[in-house]
C-alpha positions, 0 to 999 in steps of 0.5 A: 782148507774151505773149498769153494766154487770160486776163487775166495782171497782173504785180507788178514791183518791185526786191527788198525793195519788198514784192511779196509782202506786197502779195500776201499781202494782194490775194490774199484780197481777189481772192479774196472777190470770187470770183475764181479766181487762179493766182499765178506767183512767180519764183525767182532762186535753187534752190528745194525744195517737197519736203524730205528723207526725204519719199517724193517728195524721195527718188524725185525725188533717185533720177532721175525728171525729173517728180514729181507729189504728189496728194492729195484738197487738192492737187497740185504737179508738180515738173520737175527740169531739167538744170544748163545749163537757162536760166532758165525764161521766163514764157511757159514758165511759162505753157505748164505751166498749165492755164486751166479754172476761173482768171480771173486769172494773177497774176505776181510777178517777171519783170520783163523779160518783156513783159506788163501790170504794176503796178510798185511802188515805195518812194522810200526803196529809192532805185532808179529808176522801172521804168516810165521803161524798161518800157511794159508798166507798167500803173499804179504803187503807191507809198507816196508820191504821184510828180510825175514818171511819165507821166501816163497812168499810175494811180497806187496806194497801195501801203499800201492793197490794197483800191485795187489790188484796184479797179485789177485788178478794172477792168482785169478788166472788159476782158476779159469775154466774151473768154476762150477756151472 
């Protein structure tokens, strides 16, 4: 289990399920609550944040392995690693955050990493119930209620992000008085 100083809940689902829209939609909903969240978000492909003929894309393509962009709204690090780097891992990921001023990692993706998770599923997708396979699966949001997943499991209703919303803010409540100073 990765062991973290913060309360760290992943999104795990098959592709197409709607990780991001649900995000799209928890996020502002956390976020009024006033909670201070980092979102991680897994690629399975190469990704640009920068594009050509902006300075920072050109001098990362010219050779330097780091690049950090700044301004007075925000900063994003770029790492550039080699062809044979292996896939980052989560606990890689984390490394790279700083945890001053955040209360909650939310991670979409990294569904074969150990760590606590809400899966979310669609019966129309036709995939199998990750949580058969995964005991870190915390709770369930579906679109249809599910007879046959483990009882002790909370079950949510995708279509609302307002019951996920009360689900993560619970699961919040277990770790207060706990973070690292």
């Amino acid at each position: 289990m990765i062991d973290y100083p913060l309360p760290l809940i992943g999104f795990s689902a098959f592709s197409g399920t709607g990780k991001t829209t649900l995000l799209k939609k928890l996020l502002p909903i956390l976020s009024d609550k006033g909670l201070r969240i980092v979102m991680i978000k897994h690629a399975h492909h190469q990704f640009e944040i920068d594009h050509p003929r902006k300075d920072s894309y050109e001098l990362r393509k010219a050779g330097a392995v780091k690049t950090l962009v700044a301004s007075r709204r925000r900063m994003a690090l770029v790492t550039e690693f080699g062809e044979d780097h292996p896939e980052p891992t989560l606990r890689e990921t984390l490394a790279a955050l700083d945890p001053d001023g955040i209360d909650l990692v939310l991670v979409e993706g990294f569904k074969r990493e150990k760590f606590p998770k809400i899966e979310l599923y669609r019966i129309s997708l036709g995939k199998p119930l990750l949580c058969r396979q995964d005991p870190h699966i915390i709770a369930i949001a579906s679109d249809t209620t599910l007879s046959d997943v483990p009882a002790e499991l909370p079950q949510l209703d995708l279509n609302k992000p307002e019951d996920v919303a009360g689900f993560v803010q619970n699961y919040l409540h277990q770790f207060e008085g706990k973070k690292a100073s």
